[in-house]
C-alpha positions in Angstrom: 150.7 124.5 31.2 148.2 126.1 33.8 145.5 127.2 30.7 146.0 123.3 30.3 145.2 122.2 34.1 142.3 125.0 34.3 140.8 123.7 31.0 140.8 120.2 32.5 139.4 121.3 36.2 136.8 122.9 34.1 136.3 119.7 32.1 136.0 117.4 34.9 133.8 119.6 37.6 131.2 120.0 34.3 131.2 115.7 34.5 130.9 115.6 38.2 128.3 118.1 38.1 126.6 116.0 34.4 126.4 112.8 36.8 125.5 114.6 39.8 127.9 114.5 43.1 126.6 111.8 44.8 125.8 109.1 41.7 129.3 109.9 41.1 130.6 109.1 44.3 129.1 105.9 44.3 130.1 105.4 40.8 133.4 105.9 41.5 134.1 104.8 44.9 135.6 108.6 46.0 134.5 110.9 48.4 132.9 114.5 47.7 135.8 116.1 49.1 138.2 114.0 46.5 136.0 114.5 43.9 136.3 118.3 44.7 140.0 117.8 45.0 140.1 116.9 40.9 138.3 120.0 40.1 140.2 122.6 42.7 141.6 125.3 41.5 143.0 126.0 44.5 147.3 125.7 44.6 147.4 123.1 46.7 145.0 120.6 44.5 146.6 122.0 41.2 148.7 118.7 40.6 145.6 116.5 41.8 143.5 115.2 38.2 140.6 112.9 37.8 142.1 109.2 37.4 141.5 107.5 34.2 138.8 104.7 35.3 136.7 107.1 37.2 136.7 109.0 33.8 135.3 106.1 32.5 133.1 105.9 35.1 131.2 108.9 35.1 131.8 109.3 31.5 129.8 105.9 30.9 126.7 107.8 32.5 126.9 111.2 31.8 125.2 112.9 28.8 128.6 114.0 27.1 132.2 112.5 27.4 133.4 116.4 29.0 136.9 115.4 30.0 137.6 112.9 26.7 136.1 115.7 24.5 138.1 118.3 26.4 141.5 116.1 26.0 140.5 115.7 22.5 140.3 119.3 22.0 143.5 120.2 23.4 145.5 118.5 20.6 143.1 119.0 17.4 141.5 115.7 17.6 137.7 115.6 16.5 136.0 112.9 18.2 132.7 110.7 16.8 130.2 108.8 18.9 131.3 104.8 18.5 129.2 103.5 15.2 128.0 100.4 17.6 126.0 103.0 19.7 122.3 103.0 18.9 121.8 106.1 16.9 119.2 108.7 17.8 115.5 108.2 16.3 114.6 110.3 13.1 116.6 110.8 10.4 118.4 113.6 8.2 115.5 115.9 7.5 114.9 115.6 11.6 118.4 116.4 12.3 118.0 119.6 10.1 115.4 120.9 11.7 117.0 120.2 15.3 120.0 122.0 14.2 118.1 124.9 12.9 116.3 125.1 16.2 119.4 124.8 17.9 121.3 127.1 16.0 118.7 130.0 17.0 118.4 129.3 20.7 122.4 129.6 20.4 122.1 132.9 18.6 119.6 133.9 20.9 121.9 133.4 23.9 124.8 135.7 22.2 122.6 138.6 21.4 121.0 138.4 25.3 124.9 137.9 26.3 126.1 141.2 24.2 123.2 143.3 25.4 125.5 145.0 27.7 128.8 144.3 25.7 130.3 141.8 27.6 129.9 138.0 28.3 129.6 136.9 32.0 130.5 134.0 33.4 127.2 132.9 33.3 126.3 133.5 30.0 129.7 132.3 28.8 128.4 128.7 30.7 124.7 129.2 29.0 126.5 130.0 25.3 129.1 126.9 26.2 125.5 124.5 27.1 124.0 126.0 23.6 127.0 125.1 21.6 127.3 121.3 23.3 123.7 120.8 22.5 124.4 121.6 19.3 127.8 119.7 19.1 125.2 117.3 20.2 122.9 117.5 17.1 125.7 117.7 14.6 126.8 114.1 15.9 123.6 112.5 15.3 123.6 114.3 12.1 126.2 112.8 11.1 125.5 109.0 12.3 122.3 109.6 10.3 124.0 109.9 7.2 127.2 108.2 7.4 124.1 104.8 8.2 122.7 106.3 4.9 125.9 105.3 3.3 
């Protein structure tokens, strides 16, 4: 249960931070210190979580639905961007050569990371920003050719 509550602190400081503390104050009516509260890891705020509709709130603005894609993760679930979004420009052959370019700035952050043989926290956050930009690009990728259908 506590990997569970740390996974989801994690989650929701990453879509405070996306939005930007003050946007998502006024976004969500809460203060900085409650909005610190949700992503605590202190004992005393362990029981405290982000309430559904400011989710929804900051997750309406921010560049990647962290806490929905972390919930989704925690039981298997894949999630897809909504069809009646507007896709990304370009196409296919575009999202090929994104992914290519992504998938070498990601494998360019490892080898830096295991220079010294071990991840840091700060690479493990630069490897984890590489792999959502790619997430990212796999998405579109996918939009592009399930439109093609």
């Amino acid at each position: 249960m506590e990997e569970r509550r740390s996974y989801l602190k994690k989650h929701t400081e990453a879509l405070v931070k996306d939005v930007g503390i003050e946007n998502a104050c006024t976004l969500t009516g809460r203060s900085k210190a409650t909005l610190g509260r949700y992503y605590s890891m202190s004992e005393e705020h362990a029981d405290r979580f982000i309430p559904v509709d400011a989710v929804s709130a900051l997750e309406a603005q921010s560049s990647y639905p962290h806490v929905t894609g972390a919930l989704a993760e925690m039981l298997g679930i894949t999630l897809s961007f909504d069809p009646q979004r507007a896709n990304r420009e370009g196409g296919v052959n575009s999202d090929v050569i994104k992914l290519s370019q992504r998938f070498a700035l990601l494998m360019a952050e490892y080898n830096r990371s295991m220079e010294d043989g071990v991840i840091s926290v700060n690479e493990a956050k630069r490897l984890l920003q590489e792999t959502t930009a790619l997430q990212k690009v796999l998405i579109d990728m996918k939009m592009h050719l399930e439109a093609s259908d």
